[in-house]
C-alpha positions in Angstrom: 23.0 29.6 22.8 23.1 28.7 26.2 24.8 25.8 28.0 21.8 24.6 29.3 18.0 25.3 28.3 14.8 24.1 30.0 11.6 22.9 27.7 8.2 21.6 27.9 8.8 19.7 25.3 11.6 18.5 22.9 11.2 16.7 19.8 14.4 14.9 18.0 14.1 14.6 15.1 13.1 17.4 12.1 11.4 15.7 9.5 7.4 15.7 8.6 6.7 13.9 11.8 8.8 15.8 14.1 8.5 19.3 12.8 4.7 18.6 12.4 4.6 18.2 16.6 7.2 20.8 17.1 4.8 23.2 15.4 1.5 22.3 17.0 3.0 21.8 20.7 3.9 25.3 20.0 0.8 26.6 18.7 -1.0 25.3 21.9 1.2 27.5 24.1 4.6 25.2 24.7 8.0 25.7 24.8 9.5 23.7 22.0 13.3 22.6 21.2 13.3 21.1 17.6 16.7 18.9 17.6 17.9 17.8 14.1 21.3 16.6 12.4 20.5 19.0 9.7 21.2 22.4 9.3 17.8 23.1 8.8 14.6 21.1 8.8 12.9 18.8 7.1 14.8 15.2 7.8 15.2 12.7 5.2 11.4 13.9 3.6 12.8 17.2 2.9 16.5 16.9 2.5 17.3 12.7 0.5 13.6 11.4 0.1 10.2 12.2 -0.8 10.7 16.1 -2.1 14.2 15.3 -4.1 13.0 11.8 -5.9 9.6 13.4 -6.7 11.2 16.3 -8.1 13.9 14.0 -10.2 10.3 11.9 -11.2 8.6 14.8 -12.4 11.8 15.4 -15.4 11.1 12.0 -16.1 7.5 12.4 -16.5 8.3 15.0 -18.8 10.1 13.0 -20.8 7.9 9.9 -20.9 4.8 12.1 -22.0 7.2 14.0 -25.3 7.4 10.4 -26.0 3.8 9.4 -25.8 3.3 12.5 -27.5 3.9 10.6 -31.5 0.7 8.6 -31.0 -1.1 12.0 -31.6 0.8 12.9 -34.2 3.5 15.5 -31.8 7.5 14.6 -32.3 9.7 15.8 -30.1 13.5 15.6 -30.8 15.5 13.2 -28.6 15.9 15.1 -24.8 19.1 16.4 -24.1 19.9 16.1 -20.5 21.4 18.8 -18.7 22.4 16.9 -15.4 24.1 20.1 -13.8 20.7 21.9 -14.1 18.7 19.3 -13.0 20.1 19.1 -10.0 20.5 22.3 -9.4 16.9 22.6 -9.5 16.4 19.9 -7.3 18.4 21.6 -4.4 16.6 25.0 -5.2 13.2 23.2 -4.1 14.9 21.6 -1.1 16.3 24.7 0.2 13.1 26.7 -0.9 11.0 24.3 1.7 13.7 24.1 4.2 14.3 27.9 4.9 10.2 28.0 4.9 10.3 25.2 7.5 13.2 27.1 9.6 11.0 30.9 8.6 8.3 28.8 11.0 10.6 27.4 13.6 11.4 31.2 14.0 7.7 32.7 13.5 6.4 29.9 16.3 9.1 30.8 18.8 10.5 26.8 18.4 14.2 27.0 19.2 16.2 24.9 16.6 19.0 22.8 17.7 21.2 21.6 15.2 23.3 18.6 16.2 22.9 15.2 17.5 21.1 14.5 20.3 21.4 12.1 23.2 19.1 11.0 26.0 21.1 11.5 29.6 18.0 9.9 31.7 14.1 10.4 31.2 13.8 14.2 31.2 17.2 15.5 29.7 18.8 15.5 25.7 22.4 16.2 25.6 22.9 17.9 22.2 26.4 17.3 20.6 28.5 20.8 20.9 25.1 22.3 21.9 23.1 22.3 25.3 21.6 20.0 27.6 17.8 20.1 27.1 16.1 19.2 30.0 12.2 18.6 29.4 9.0 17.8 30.8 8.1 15.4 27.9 10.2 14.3 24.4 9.0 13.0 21.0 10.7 10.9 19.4 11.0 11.2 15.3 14.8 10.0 14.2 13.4 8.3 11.2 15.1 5.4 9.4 17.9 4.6 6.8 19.0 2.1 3.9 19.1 -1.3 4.7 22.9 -2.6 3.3 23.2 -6.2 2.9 26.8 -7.5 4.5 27.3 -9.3 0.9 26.3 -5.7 -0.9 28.6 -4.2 1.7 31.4 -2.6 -0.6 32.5 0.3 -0.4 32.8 2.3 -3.4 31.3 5.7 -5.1 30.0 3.2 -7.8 27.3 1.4 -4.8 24.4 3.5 -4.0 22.1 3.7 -1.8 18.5 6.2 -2.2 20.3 8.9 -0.3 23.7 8.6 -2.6 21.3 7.9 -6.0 19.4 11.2 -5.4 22.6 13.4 -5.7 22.6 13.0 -9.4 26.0 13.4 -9.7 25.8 11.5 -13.3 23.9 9.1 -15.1 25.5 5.9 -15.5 25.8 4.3 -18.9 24.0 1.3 -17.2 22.6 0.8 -13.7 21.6 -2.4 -11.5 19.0 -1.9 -9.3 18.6 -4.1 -6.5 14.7 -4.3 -5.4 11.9 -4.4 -6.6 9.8 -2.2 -3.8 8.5 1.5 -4.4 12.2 3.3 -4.0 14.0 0.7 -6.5 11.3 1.4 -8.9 11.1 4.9 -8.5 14.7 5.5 -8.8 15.1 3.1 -11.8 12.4 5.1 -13.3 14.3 8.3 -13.2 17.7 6.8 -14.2 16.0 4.8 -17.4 14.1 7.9 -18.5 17.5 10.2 -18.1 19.6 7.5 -20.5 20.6 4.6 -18.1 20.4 0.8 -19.4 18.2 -0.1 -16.2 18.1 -3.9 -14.7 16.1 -4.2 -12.2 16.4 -7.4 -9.8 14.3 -8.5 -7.1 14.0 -11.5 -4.8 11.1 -12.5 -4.7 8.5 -13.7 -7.5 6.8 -10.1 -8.5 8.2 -6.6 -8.1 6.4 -4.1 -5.5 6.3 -7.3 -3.6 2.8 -7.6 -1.3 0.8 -4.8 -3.8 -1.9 -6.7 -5.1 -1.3 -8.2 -8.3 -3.5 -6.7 -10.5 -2.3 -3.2 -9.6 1.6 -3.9 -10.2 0.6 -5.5 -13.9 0.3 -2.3 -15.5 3.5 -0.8 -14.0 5.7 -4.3 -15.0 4.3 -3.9 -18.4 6.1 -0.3 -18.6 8.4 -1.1 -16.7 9.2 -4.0 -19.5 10.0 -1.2 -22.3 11.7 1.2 -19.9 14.1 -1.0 -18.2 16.6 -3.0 -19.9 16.1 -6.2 -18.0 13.6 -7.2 -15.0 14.3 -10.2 -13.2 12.2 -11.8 -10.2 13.3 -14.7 -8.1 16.7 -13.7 -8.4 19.6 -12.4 -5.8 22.4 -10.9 -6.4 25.2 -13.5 -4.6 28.4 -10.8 -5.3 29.0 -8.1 -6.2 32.7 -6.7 -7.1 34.6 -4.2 -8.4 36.3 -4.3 -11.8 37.8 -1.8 -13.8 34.7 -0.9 -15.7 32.5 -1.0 -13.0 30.8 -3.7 -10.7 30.5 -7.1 -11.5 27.8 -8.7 -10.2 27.0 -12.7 -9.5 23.2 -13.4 -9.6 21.5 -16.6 -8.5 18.4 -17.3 -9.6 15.5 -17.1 -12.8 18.4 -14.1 -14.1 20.0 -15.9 -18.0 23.3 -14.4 -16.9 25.0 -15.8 -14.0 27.8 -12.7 -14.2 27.0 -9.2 -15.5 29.4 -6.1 -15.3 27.7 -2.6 -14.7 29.1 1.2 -14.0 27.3 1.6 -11.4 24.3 -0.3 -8.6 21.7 0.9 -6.5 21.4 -1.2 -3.1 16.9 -0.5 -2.4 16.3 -3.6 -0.3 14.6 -1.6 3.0 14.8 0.8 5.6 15.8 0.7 9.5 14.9 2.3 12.2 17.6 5.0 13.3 17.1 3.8 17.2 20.6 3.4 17.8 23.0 5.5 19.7 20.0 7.7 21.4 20.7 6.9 24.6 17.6 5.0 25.2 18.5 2.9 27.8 18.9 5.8 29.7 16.0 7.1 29.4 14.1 4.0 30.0 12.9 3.0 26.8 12.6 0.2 25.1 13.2 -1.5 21.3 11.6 -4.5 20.0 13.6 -7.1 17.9 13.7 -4.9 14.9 14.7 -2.5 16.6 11.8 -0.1 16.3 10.8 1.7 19.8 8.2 0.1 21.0 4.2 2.2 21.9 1.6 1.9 22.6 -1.7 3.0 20.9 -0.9 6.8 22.1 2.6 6.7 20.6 3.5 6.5 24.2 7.1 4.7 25.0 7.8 2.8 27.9 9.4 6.3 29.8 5.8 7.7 30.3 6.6 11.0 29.6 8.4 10.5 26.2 6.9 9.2 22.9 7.7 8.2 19.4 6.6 8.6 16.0 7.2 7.8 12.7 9.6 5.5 10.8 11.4 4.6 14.2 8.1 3.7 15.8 7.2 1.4 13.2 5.9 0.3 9.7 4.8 1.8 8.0 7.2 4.3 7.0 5.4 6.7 5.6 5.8 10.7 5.9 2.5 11.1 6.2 1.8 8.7 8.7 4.4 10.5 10.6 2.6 13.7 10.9 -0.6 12.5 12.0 1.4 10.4 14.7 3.3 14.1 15.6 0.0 16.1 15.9 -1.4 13.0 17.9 1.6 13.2 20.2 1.1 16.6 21.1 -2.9 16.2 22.0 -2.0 13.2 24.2 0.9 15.6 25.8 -2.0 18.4 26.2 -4.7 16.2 28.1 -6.9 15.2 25.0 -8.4 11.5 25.3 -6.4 10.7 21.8 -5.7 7.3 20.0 -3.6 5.6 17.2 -6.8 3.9 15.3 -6.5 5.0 11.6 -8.9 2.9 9.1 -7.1 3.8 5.9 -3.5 5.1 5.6 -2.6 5.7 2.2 0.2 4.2 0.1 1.6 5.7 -3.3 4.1 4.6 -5.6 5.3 7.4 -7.9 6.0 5.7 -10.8 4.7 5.8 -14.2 1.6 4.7 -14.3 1.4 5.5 -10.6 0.0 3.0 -7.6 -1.7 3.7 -5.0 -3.9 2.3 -2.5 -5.2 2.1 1.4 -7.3 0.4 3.7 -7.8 -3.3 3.1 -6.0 -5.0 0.5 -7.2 -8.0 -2.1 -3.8 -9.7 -1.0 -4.7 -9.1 3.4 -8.5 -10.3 2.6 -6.7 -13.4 1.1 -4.6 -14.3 3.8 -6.6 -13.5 6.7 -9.1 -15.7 4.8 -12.0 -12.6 4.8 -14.9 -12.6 2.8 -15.1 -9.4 0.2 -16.2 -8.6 -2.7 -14.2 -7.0 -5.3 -15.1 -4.3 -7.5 -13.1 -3.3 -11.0 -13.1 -0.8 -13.8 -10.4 -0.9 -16.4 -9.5 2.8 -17.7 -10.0 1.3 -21.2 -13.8 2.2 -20.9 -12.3 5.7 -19.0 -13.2 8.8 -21.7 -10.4 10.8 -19.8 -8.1 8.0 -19.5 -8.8 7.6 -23.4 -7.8 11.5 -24.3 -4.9 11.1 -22.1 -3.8 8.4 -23.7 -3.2 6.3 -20.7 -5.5 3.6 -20.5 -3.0 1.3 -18.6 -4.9 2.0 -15.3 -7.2 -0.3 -13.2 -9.6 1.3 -10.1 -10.9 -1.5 -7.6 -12.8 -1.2 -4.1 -12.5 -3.8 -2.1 -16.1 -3.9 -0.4 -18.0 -5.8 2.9 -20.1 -8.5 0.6 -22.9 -8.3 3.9 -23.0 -5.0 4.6 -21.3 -2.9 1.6 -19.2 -0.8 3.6 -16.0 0.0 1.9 -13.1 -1.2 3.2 -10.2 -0.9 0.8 -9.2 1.1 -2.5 -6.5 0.3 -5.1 -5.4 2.6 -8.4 -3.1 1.6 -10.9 -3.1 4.7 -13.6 -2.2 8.4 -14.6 -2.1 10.5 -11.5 -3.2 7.3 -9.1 -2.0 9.3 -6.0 -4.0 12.5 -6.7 -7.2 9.9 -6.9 -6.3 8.0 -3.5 -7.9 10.5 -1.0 -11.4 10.5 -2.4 -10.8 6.6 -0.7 -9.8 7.6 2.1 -12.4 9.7 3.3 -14.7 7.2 2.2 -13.6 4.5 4.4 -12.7 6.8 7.5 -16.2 8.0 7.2 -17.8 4.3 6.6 -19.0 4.7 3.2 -20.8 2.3 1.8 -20.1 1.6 -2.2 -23.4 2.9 -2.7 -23.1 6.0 -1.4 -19.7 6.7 -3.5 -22.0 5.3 -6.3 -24.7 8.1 -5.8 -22.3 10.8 -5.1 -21.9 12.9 -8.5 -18.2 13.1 -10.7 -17.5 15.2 -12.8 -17.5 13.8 -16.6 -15.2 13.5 -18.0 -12.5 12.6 -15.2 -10.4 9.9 -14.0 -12.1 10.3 -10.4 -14.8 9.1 -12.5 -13.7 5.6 -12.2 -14.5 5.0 -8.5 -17.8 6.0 -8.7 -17.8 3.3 -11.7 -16.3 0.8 -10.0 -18.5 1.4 -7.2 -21.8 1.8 -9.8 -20.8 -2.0 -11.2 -21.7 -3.6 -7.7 -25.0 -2.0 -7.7 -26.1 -2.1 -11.4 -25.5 1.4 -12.4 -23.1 1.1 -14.3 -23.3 2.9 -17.8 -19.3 1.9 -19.6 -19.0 -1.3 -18.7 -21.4 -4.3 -19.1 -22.3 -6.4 -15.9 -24.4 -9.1 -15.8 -27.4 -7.6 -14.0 -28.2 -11.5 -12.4 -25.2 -11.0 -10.8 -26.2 -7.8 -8.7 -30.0 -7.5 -8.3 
């Protein structure tokens, strides 16, 4: 490669934001350097995130539903865990998507750059032992990493982080999770379900800490007879390593002031990788979180150089990341584009899954806004019932004046499959009645928002509601 190459655009950064701009920038005629740590792309998504733990959920899926299996009347002998093969066939998905991803660098003439990059001033990247990129315009998409406490601070192969806990290397005999938010839970749901004596241990008074409550009651009920112990309003003070493992000191609602475990996972947050960029340099500016700070056309304060994604801000989402990328680009290519998203999905791959977007119960609360709220427990679901899974809850949070939709929650079976339908409902202003009136198919779990929905407006056929109420 050449000392020195000349762009219209660059993008650092190769995960679902950046390779989502790289692509479309080149699609609409540019020429694109993609500039990533990795080998190949795909970021932290791709490589230690959203493709690896999804994969590691899905085995323990599998082994949650051979055990749900006895109550109709199918026995399964206890799993046996072949660790080696698992995570074999966790890389073999990573590396399947990753070559695709480079296959497309290669098919849309992008030229990949792998190394670390740093801005020189506001129109050139210095690559690590690769070339100066000098640009008309730069995108921003570095992502973030774990949050470690200075008191969690040890190091040792027995402290984990979500990057470290999704090489599988083993599963411990017992496992201390430290927070209660989506990654803790999702990690101590793989770990539990592959043999681990999971505690669980979060700060504040409820796990998945600002979900709305009666989603995240179904989940701590599971939770309760997968894990080994849960505790809420408790921190871990100490931790310290012994010759069995970890000690840990806990302060709080936790019965035992001092338990020993092989090994802990450290899932308290995520920071935005803005450091060591060079952004001063290139004119750019970071608020006190350290986030780059944009405006509403992911524009930075260098005109000609935006961000996206984690780095630009909560919430760190993959998804949210490639609609910022693509938005990038049509700002870049003239079009009168803006950040203004009603609804931006969440989902929490756990077992039963949560999801949600849009307005929350819990925001409508403290912003002191009038809404009505809509539910339909899965009990009265006839899918839910043949699946077994009943645990789920589907609620709209609705305009009481003008019956627009404005948020959607599900708690269930397959939660984040259902979300969408939501989406597109509030993005397009639907009103509950009109996802009352549209037809679903019988008998389905996207059933239950148009029940929910039905229950405001006296169509509803599973559950009784007092008819006063709603005429």
């Amino acid at each position: 490669m050449a000392d020195k190459i000349d762009v219209d655009v660059v993008v650092l950064g190769a995960g679902p934001g950046g390779y989502a701009a790289a692509f479309l920038a080149a699609d609409r005629g540019m020429q694109v350097a993609l500039v990533d740590l990795g080998a190949k792309p795909g970021g932290t998504c791709l490589h230690v995130g959203c493709i690896p733990s999804k994969a590691l959920l899905h085995a323990a899926h599998v082994v949650a539903a051979a055990h749900d299996a006895a109550a109709f009347g199918i026995n399964f002998p206890a799993p046996k865990i072949d660790v080696n093969t698992l995570r074999a066939k966790k890389e073999k998905i990573i590396d399947a998507h990753a070559s695709h991803l480079l296959e497309l660098c290669k098919k849309r003439n992008v030229t990949y750059i792998s190394g670390r990059g740093v801005f020189t001033g506001p129109q050139a990247l210095q690559v690590e032992n690769g070339p100066l990129v000098t640009f008309k315009h730069a995108i921003i998409a570095t992502g973030s990493s774990p949050t470690r406490l200075s008191n969690l601070n040890l190091e040792s192969p027995r402290v984990l982080d979500s990057t470290s806990a999704l090489k599988l290397e083993n599963v411990p005999a017992s496992l201390l999770v430290i927070g209660g938010g989506y990654i803790g839970l999702e990690m101590g749901t793989v770990y539990a379900s592959l043999g681990s004596k999971v505690t669980c241990v979060e700060l504040t008074g409820s796990l998945l800490p600002g979900v709305d409550a009666d989603l995240v009651r179904p989940l701590a009920n599971r939770l309760k007879t997968l894990f080994a112990q849960i505790h809420v309003n408790t921190k871990v003070a100490k931790i310290v390593e012994v010759k069995d493992g970890i000690r840990a000191t806990l302060e709080g609602e936790a019965p035992e002031t001092e338990q020993t475990f092989e090994k802990i996972m450290v899932s308290v947050g995520r920071r935005p990788n803005s450091s060591n960029l060079g952004l001063d340099k290139a004119g750019i500016e970071v608020d006190d979180k350290g986030f780059i700070k944009v405006d509403p056309q992911r524009r930075t304060t260098s005109a000609n150089i935006f961000a996206i994604g984690d780095v630009a801000g909560e919430p760190m989402l993959a998804h949210k990341a490639a609609h910022e990328g693509k938005l990038a680009v049509q700002v870049i290519a003239g079009e009168p584009m803006v950040w203004e998203p009603r609804a931006i999905p969440a989902v929490v791959f756990t077992d039963p899954e949560i999801a949600w977007c849009g307005l929350t119960e819990t925001e409508a609360k403290k912003h002191n806004r009038e809404v009505t709220v809509a539910r339909f427990h899965w009990a009265a679901s006839g899918r839910a019932t043949t699946l077994g899974r009943t645990d789920g809850v589907t609620k709209l949070i609705v305009d009481p004046k003008s019956d627009r939709l404005l948020g959607v929650g599900l708690t269930g079976a397959g939660a984040g499959e259902l979300i969408s339908e939501g989406v597109v409902a509030i993005e397009m202003g639907a009103t509950a009645k009109d996802l009352a009136m549209c037809i679903h198919p019988h008998p389905t779990l996207t059933e239950t928002l148009s029940e929910a929905a039905e229950s405001l407006h006296g169509l509803a056929s599973h559950v009784y509601v007092n008819r006063k109420k709603v005429l």
